[in-house]
C-alpha positions as CSV (number, residue, x, y, z in Angstrom):
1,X,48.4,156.7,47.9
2,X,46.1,154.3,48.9
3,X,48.0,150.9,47.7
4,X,49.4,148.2,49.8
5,X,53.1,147.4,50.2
6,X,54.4,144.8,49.4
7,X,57.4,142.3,49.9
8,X,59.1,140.3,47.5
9,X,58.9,136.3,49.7
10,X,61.2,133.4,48.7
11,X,60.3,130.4,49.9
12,X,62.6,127.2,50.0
13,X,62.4,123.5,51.2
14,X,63.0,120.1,50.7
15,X,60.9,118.6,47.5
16,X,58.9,116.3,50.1
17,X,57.4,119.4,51.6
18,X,56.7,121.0,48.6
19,X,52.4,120.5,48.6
20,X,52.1,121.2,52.2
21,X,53.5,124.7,51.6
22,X,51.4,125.2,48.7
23,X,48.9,124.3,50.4
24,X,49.3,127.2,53.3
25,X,50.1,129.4,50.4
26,X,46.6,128.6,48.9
27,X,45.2,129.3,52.1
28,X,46.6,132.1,52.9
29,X,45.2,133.9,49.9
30,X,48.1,136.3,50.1
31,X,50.8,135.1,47.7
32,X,50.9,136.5,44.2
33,X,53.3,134.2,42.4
34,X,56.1,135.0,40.5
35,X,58.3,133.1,38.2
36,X,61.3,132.0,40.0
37,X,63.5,130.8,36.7
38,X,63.9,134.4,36.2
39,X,66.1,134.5,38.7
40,X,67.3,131.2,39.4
41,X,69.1,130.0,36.0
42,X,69.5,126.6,35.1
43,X,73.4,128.0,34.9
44,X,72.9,128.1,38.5
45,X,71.7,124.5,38.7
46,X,68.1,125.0,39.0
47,X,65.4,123.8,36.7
48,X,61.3,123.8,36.6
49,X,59.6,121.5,37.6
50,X,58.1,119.6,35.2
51,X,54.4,118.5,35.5
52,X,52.1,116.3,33.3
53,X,49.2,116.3,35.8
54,X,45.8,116.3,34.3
55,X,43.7,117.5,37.2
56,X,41.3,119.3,35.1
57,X,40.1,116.7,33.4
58,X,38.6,114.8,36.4
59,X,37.7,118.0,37.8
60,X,35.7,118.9,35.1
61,X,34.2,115.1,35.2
62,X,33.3,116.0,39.0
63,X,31.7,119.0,37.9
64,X,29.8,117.2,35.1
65,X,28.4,114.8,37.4
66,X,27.5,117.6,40.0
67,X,25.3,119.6,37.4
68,X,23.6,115.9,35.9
69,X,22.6,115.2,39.2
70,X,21.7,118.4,40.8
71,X,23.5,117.9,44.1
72,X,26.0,120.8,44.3
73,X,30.0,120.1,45.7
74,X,31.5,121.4,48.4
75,X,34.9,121.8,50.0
76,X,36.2,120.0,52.9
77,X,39.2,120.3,54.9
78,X,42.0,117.6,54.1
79,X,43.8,116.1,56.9
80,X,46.9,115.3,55.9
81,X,48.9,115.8,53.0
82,X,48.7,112.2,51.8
83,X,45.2,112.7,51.3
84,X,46.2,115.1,48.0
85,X,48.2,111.6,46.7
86,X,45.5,109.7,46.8
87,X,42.8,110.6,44.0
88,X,40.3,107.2,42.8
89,X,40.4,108.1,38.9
90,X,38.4,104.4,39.0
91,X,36.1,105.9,41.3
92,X,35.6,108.9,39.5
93,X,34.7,106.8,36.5
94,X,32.7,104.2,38.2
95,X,30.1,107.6,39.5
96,X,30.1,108.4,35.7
97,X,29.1,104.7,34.6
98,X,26.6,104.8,36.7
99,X,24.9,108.4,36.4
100,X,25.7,107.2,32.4
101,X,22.9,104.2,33.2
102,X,20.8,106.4,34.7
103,X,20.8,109.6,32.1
104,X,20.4,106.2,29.7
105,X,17.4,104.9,31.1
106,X,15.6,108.5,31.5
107,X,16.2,109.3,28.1
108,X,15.0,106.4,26.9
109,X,11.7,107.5,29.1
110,X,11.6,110.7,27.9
111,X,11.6,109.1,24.1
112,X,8.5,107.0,25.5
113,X,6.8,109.8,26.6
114,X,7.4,112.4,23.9
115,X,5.8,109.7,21.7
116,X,2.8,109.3,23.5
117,X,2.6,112.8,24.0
118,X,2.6,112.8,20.0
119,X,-0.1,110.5,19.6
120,X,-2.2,112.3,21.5
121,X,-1.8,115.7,19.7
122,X,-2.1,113.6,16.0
123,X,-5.8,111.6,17.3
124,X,-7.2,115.0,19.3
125,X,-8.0,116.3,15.8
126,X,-9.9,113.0,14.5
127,X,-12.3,112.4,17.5
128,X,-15.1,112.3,15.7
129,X,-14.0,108.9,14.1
130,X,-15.9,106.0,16.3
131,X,-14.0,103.8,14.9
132,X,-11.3,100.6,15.8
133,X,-8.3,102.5,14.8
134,X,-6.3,99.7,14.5
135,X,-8.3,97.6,12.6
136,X,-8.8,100.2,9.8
137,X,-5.3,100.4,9.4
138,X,-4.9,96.9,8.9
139,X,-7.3,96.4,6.3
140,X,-6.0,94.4,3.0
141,X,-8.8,95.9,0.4
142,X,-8.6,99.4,1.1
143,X,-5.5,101.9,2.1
144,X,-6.5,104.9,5.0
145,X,-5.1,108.3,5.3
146,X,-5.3,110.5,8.1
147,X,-4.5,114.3,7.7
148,X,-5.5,117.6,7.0
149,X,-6.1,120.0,3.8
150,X,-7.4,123.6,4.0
151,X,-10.9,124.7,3.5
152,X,-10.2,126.2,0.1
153,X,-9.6,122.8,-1.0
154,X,-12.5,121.0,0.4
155,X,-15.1,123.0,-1.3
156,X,-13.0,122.3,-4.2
157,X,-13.6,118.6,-3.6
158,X,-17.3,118.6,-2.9
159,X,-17.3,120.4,-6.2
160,X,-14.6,118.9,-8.7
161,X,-15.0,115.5,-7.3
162,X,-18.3,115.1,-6.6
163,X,-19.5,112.6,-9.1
164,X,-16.4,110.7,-8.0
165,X,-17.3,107.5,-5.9
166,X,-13.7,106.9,-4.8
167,X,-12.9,110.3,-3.6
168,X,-14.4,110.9,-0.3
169,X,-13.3,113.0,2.6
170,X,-14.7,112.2,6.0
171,X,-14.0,115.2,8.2
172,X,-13.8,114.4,12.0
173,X,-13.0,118.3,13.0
174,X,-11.5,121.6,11.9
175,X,-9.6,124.7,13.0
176,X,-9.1,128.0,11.1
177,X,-7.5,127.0,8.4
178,X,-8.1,123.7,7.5
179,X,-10.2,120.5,8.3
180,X,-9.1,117.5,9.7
181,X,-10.2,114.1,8.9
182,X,-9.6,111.0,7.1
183,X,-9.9,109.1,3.3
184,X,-9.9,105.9,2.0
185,X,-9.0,104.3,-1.3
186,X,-9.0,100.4,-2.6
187,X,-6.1,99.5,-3.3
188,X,-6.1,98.9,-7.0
189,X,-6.9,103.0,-7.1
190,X,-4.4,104.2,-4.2
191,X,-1.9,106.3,-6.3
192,X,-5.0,107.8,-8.3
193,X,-6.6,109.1,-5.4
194,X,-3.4,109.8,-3.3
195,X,-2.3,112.1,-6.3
196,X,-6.1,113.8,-6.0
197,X,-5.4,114.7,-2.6
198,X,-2.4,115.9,-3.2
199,X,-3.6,118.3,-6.2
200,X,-5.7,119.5,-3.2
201,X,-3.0,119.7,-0.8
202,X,-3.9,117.7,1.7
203,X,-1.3,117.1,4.2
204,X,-0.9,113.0,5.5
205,X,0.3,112.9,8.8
206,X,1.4,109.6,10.8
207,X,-1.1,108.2,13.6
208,X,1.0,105.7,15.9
209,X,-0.3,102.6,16.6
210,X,-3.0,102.7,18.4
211,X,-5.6,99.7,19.9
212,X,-9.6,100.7,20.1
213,X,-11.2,103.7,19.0
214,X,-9.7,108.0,19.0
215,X,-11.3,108.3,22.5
216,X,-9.6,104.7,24.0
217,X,-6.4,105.2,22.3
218,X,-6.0,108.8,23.6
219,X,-7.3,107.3,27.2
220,X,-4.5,104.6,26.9
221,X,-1.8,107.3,25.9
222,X,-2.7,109.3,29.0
223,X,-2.3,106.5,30.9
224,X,0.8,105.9,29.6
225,X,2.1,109.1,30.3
226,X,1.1,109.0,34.0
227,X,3.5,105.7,34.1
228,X,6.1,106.9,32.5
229,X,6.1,110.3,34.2
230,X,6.1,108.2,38.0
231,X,9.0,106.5,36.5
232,X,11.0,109.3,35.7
233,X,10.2,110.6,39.2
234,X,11.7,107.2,40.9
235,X,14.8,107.2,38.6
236,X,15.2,110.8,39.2
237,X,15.3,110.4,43.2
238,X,17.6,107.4,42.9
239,X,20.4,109.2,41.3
240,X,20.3,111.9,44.0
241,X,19.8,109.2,46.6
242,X,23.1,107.8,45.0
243,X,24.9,110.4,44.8
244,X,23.9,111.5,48.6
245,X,24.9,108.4,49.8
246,X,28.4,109.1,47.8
247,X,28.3,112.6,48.7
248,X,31.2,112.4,51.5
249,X,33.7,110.5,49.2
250,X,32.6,112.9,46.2
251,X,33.4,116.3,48.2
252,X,37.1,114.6,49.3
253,X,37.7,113.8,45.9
254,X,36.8,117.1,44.6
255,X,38.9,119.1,47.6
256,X,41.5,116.7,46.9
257,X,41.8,117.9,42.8
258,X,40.7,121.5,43.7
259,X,43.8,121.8,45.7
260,X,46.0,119.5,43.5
261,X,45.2,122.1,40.5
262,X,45.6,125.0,42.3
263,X,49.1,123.4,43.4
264,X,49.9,122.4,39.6
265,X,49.7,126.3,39.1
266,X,51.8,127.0,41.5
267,X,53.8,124.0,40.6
268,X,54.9,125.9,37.1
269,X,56.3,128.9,38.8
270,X,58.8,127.1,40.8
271,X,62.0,126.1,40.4
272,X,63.9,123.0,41.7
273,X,67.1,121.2,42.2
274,X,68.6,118.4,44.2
275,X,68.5,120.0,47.2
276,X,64.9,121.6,46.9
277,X,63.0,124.3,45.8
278,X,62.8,127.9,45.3
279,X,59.3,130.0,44.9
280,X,59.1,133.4,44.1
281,X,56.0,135.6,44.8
282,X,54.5,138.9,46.0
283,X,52.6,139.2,49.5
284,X,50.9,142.2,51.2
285,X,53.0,143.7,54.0
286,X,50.0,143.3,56.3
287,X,49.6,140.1,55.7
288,X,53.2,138.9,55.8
289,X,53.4,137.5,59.4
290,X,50.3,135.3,59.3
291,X,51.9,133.9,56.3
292,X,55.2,133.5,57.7
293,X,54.1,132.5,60.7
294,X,52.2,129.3,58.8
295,X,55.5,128.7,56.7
296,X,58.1,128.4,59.4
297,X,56.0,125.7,61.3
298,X,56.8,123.3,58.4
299,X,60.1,121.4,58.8
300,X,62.8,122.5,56.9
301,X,61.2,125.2,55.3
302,X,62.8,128.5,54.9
303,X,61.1,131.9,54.1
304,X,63.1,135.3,53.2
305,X,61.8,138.9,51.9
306,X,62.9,142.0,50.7
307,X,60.6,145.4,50.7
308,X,59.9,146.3,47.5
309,X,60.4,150.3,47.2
310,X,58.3,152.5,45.1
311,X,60.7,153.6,42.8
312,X,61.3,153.4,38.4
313,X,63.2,150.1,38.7
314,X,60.7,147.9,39.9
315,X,58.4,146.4,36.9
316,X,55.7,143.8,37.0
317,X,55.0,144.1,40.8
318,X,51.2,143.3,41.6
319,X,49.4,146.1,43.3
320,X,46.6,145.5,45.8
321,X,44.1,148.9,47.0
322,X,43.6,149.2,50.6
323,X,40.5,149.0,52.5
324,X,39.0,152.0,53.0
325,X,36.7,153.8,55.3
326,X,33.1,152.8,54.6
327,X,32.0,156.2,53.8
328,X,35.1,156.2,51.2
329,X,34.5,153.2,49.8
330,X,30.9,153.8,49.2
331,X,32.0,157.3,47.5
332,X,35.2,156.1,46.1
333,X,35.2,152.7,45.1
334,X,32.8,152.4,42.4
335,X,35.1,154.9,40.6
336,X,37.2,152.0,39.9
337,X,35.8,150.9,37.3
338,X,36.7,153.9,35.1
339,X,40.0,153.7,36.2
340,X,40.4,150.0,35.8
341,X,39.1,150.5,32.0
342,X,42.2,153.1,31.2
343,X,44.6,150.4,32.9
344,X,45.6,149.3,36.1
345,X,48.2,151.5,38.4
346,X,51.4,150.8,38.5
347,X,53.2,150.0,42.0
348,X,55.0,152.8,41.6
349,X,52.5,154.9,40.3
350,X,49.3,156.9,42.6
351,X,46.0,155.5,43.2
352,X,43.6,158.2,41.2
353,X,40.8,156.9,42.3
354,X,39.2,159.7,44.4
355,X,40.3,162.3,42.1
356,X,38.8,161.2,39.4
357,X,36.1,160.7,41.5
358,X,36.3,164.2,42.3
359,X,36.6,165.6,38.9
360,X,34.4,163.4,37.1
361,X,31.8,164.3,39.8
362,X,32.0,167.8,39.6
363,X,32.2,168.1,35.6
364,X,29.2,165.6,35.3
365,X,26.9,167.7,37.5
366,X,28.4,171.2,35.5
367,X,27.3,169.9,32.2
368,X,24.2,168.4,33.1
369,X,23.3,171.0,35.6
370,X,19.3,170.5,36.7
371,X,17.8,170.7,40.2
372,X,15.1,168.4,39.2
373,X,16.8,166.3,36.6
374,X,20.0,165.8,38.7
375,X,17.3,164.4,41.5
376,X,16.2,161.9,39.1
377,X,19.4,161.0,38.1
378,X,20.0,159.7,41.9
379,X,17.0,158.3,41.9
380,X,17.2,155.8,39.2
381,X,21.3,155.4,40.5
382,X,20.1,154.4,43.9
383,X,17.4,152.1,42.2
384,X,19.9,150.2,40.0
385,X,22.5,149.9,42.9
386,X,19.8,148.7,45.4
387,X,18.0,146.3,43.1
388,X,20.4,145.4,40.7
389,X,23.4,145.6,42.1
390,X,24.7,147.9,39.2
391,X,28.0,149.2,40.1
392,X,27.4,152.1,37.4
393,X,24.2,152.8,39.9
394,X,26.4,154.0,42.8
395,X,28.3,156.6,40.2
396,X,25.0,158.0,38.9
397,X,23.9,158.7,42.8
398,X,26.5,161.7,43.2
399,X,26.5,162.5,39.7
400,X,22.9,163.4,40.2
401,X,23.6,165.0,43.3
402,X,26.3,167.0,41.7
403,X,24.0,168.0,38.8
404,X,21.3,169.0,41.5
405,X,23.8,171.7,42.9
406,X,24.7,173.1,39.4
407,X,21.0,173.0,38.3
408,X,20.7,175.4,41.3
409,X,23.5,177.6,40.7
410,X,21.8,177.7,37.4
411,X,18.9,178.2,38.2
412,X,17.0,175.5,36.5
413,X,14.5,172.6,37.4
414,X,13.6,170.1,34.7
415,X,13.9,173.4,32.1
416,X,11.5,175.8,34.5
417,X,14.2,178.7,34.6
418,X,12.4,180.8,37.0
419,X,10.9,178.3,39.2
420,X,13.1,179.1,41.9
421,X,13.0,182.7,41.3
422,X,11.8,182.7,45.1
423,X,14.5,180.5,47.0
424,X,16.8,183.2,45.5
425,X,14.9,186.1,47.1
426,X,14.4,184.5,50.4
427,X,18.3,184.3,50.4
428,X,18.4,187.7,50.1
429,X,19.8,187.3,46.2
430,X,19.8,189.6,43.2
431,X,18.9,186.6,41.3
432,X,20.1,183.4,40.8
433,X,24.2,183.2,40.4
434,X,24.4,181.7,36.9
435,X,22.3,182.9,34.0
436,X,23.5,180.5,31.3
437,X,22.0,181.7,28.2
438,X,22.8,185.5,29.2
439,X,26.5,184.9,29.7
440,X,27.8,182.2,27.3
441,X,31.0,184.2,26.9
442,X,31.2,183.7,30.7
443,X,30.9,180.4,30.4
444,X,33.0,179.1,28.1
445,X,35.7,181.5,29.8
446,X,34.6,179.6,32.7
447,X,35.3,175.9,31.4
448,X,38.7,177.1,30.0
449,X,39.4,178.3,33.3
450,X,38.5,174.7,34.9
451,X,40.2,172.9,31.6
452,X,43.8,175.1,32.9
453,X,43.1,174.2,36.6
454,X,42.6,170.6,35.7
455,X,45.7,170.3,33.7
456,X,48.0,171.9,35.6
457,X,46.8,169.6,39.0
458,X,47.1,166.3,36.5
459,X,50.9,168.1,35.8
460,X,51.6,168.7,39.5
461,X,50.2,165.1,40.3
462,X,52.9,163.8,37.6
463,X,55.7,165.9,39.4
464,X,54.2,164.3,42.7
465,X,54.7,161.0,41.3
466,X,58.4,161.0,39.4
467,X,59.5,162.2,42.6
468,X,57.9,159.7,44.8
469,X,59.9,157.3,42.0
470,X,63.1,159.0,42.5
471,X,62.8,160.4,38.9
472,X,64.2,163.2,39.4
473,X,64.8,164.3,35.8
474,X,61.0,163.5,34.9
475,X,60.1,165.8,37.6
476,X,62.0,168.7,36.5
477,X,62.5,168.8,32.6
478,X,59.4,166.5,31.2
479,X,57.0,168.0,29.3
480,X,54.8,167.0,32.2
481,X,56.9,168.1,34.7
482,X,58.2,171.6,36.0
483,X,59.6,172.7,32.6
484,X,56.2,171.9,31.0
485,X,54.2,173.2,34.0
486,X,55.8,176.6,33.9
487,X,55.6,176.9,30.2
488,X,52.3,175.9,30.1
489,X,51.5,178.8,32.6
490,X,53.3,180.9,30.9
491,X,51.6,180.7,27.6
492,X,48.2,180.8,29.2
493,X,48.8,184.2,31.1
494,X,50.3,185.5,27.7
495,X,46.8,184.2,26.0
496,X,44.9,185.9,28.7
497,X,46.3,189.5,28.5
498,X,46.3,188.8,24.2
499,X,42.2,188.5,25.0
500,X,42.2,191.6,27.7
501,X,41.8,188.8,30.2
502,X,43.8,188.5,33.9
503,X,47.4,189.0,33.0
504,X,49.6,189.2,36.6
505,X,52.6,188.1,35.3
506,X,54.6,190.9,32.8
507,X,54.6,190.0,29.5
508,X,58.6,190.0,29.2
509,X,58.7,187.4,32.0
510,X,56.5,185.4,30.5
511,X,58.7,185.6,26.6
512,X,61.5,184.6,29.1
513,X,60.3,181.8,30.6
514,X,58.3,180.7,27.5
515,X,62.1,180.6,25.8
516,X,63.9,178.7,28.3
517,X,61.3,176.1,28.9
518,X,60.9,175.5,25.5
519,X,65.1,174.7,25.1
520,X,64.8,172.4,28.5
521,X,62.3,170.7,26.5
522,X,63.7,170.5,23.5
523,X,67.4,168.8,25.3
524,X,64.9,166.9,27.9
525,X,66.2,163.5,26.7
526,X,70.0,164.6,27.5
527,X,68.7,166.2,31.0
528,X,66.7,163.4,31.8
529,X,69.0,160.7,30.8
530,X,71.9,162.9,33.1
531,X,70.2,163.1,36.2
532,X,68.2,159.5,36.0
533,X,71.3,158.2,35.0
534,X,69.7,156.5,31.7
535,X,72.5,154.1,29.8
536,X,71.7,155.8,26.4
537,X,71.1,159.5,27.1
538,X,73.7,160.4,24.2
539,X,72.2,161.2,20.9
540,X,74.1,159.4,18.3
541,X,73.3,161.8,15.6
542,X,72.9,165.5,16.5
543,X,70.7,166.0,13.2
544,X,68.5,163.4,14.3
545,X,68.1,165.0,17.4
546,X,68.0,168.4,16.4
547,X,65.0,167.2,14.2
548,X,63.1,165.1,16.2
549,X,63.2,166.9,19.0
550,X,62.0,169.7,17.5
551,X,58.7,168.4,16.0
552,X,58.3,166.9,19.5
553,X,58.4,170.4,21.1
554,X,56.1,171.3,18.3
555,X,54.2,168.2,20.0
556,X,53.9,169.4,23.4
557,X,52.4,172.9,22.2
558,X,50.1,171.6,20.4
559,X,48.7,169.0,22.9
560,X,48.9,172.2,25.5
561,X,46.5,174.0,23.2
562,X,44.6,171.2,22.2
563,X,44.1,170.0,25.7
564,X,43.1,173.5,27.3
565,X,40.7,174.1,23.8
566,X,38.7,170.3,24.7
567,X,37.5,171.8,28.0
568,X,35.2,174.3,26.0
569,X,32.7,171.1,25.3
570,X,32.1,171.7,29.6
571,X,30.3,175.0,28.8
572,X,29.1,174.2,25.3
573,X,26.8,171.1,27.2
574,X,26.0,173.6,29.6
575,X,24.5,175.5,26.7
576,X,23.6,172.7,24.6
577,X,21.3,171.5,28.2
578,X,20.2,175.3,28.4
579,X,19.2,174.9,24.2
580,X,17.4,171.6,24.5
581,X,15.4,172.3,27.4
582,X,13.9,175.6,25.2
583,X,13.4,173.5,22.3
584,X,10.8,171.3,24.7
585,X,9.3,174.6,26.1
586,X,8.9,175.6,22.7
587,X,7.3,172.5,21.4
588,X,4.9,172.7,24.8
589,X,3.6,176.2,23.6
590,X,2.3,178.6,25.7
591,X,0.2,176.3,27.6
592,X,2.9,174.1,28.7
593,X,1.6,171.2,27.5
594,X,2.4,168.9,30.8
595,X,2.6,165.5,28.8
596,X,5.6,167.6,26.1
597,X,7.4,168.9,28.8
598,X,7.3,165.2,30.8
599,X,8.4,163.5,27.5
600,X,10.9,166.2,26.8
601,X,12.5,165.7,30.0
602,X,12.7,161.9,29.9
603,X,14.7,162.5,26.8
604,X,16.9,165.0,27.8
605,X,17.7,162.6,30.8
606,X,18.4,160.0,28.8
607,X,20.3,161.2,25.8
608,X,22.1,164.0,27.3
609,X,23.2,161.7,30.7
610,X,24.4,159.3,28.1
611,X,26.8,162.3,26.6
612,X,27.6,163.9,29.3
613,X,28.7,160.7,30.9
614,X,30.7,159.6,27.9
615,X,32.3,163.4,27.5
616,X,33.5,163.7,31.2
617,X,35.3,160.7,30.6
618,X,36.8,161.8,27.7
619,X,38.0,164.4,29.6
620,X,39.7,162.1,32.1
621,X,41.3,159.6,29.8
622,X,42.4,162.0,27.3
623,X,43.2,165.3,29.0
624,X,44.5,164.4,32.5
625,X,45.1,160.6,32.5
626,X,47.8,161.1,29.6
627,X,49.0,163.6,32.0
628,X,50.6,161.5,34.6
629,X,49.1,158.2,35.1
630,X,50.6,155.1,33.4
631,X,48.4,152.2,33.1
632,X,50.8,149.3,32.9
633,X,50.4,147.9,36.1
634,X,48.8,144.5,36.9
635,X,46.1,143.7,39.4
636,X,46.9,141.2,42.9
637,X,45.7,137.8,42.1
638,X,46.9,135.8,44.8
639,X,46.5,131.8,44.2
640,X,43.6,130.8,45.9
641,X,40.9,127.6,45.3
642,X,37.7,128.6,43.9
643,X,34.2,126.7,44.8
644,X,32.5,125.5,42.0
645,X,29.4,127.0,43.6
646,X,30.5,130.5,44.4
């Protein structure tokens, strides 16, 4: 319904014009390429074309050098085709020796200034020491440690150790845990005391070298810092001031291997021989004569087509929606997504799109019917479209809106059944329309209604569409088709007089009907293969038929019943909404406790809009979509050259 045509292009040329049509073909963004060796054999002297090109390595060494340096690439327009020959891999190279010397240099900074940074945090703990720093370190006689043990321990020392002359903890400062500080040892007794301190689990750390005392050394690291930080800033702005001087010649290069890889693509769908080549691909009908009209202004270069029809023989053609009105695209389009997660259309097949977003609409807002939750609903859809660009945002804005209508049919707002008691009056009403929890026979007789509405439209949309492929047989003797239509009809008329429901067709025609549907089903394959004119429509062993045809007729009853039955979850979650929203009242107590009800609701909201959005679905995919729509199609890619910033 609302997908483009298309036409099948060939286009041919001599080998030397061969990258400027690619190029207009990548410009274009219209071609969807095709294999052409299908079609043109090697038996028929053609070959592919054979291509060891390794554009993505230097693109990716382009890239690399883009994101080290910060300065983004950008397209340009080429000039002439013998620009694309021309790509400096020396060049290329030569930028990454040099941004190597750079990242070099600033890591080697960086090492600098994580050190001082280090020595800093290690001598902020032992200010207290007024002390040469480095000349302690150096002494010959005696060995220093500088570290920190926790408090436990160092009444343990002043205790234990006391009468010890060697064992001596200076403490310069503390923090919760432990105190920080220094001891010293000769060093004919260093392993005797370093295994005391140990026992009390002090914890040596390393102090870099340092001239003058804690104060001066930390003063000298900070100045350090300050140095090496400027420094970093200066070799910082000389690689962008590099590569802005380069900057030009770097966004050639990268057009020039953009457009090379996109032509290497194209390159392995082609065919060739001496006279030429051949490419195969899939355009838009609208936007055909731009294309062509580039194409023919090439010398020698020859472009054909052929309309591809809508019909069962056509596989593997691309299919591209149309643009639709802004109002339908904003209501339409973000139903999409659902229908892009059972499987994209075929080109023979219908774009579904609006009705599922019809019936997905309408079933949301019946099982999750709520004037005041259903305004929420759109709320927070509107806020995740507007601020987050959530595409499941603009899906939850009718949703809610459809819920809102229900909610009034039903007469509820956030679980206040009587709250619009007076609207109703005002309208001159008895009451309001739909009293769920006084009529739940009513209601589920109501979603079996809408469950036998909603399979027979997904049947007549399957007729609609064998028909529209010139399957004929399909249309008529399918279980989806007539044969299964009227059957279906039948046995629900026959089901509604059994339960003293509507019966306007006679019983007897119904039996009849009933009967002969079933046998077209059961010899469909013959019927179909007949009229569709399928090679293999004879059985080649009438027991084998007789038997599998039969459990498949068993099959289609089954799934009729099975189908119709699933639709009763539509007025159980009207219930289920009707249940939960007592519960909450009930829990409130008489006094309608305001914070219970608020809480109750936000639940609600959340878990039962998660279910009902995951059941409606499940309604789609498994009762209607297995009805009639395929799947098997694949999306329009055209080749086209992507900016590494978009």
């Amino acid at each position: 319904m609302a997908t483009e045509k298309m036409k099948l292009v060939k286009v041919s040329g001599p080998l030397n014009t061969f990258n400027s049509v690619c190029v207009n073909l990548i410009e274009s963004e219209s071609f969807h390429p095709s294999s052409a060796s299908k079609s043109f054999s090697s038996g028929m002297g053609f070959v592919p074309f054979a291509d060891d090109s390794n554009y993505s390595k230097s693109l990716a060494q382009l890239n690399e050098i883009a994101e080290k340096s910060g300065v983004p690439l950008n397209l340009v327009k080429l000039s002439e085709q013998s620009d694309l020959e021309d790509i400096e891999s020396e060049y290329i190279s030569e930028i990454e020796e040099r941004l190597e010397q750079y990242n070099t240099e600033i890591s080697s900074l960086n090492e600098q200034q994580e050190a001082c940074l280090a020595g800093i945090q290690s001598l902020e703990h032992f200010k207290g020491l007024d002390v040469d720093v480095e000349e302690i370190s150096e002494c010959r006689f005696i060995k220093v440690r500088f570290g920190h043990m926790p408090k436990e321990s160092y009444e343990k020392l002043n205790t234990i150790y006391k009468d010890n002359p060697y064992v001596f903890f200076y403490c310069c400062s503390e923090d919760e845990r432990d105190y920080w500080g220094t001891y010293f040892a000769p060093i004919d007794r260093v392993d005797e005391i370093d295994g005391i301190f140990a026992f009390l689990y002090f914890e040596p750390i390393h102090i870099p070298g340092a001239a003058g005392t804690v104060d001066e050394a930390i003063d000298e690291y900070s100045r350090s810092i300050e140095i090496i930080t400027s420094q970093i800033d200066k070799t910082d702005k000389g690689i962008r001031d590099y590569i802005e001087q380069e900057k030009e010649h770097l966004d050639l290069t990268y057009s020039k291997l953009v457009y090379l890889e996109a032509i290497s693509s194209l390159r392995s769908y082609a065919v060739q021989n001496e006279k030429g080549f051949v490419l195969l691909g899939y355009v838009p009908d609208n936007g055909f004569t731009a294309l062509k009209r580039k194409i023919i202004g090439i010398d020698g270069v020859s472009i054909e087509y052929e309309d591809i029809k809508r019909n069962a023989e056509i596989a593997n053609v691309p299919v591209k929606y149309k643009h639709r009105s802004k109002l339908m695209h904003f209501l339409v389009e973000p139903y999409k997504f659902y229908v892009d997660m059972y499987g994209t259309p075929s080109y023979s097949d219908l774009d579904i799109t609006a009705f599922v977003a019809i019936t997905y609409t309408v079933l949301f807002g019946i099982m999750f019917g709520d004037l005041g939750q259903g305004f929420v609903l759109s709320v927070i859809g509107f806020l995740m479209w507007k601020f987050k660009k959530m595409g499941l945002g603009k899906i939850l804005i009718p949703c809610g809106i459809s819920s809102m209508f229900f909610g009034f049919m039903f007469g509820s707002v956030f679980g206040f059944e009587e709250m619009l008691d007076p609207v109703y009056e005002k309208l001159g009403w008895a009451g309001k329309p739909m009293a769920v929890m006084e009529n739940i026979n009513t209601v589920l007789l109501i979603a079996i209604a809408i469950g036998v509405g909603l399979m027979c439209v997904a049947m007549l949309l399957n007729i609609y569409a064998c028909i529209k492929r010139r399957q004929f047989g399909e249309a008529l003797f399918s279980q989806n088709g007539a044969a299964g239509l009227l059957m279906y009809l039948a046995g629900v008329n026959l089901a509604s007089g059994f339960m003293n429901g509507p019966s306007p067709i006679p019983k007897s025609v119904c039996i009849s009907v009933l009967i002969v549907c079933a046998f077209l089903l059961f010899i469909k394959e013959i019927l179909i293969g007949l009229i569709d004119r399928h090679p293999d429509w004879k059985p080649e062993s009438i027991s084998d038929f007789v038997l599998q045809n039969l459990f498949e007729l068993l099959e289609y009853v089954l799934s009729y019943l099975s189908n119709t039955v699933s639709f009763l979850r539509v007025g159980a979650f009207v219930l289920v909404h009707a249940g939960m929203m007592m519960v909450v009242f009930s829990l409130a107590g008489e006094k309608e406790n305001i914070f219970v009800i608020i809480l109750g609701n936000i639940l609600v909201i959340a878990l039962e809009g998660l279910l009902t959005g995951i059941q409606a679905l499940r309604l789609e995919y498994y009762e209607m979509f297995s009805r009639f729509f395929d799947g098997s199609g694949i999306s329009f890619e055209p080749i086209k050259i992507k900016n590494a910033n978009n």
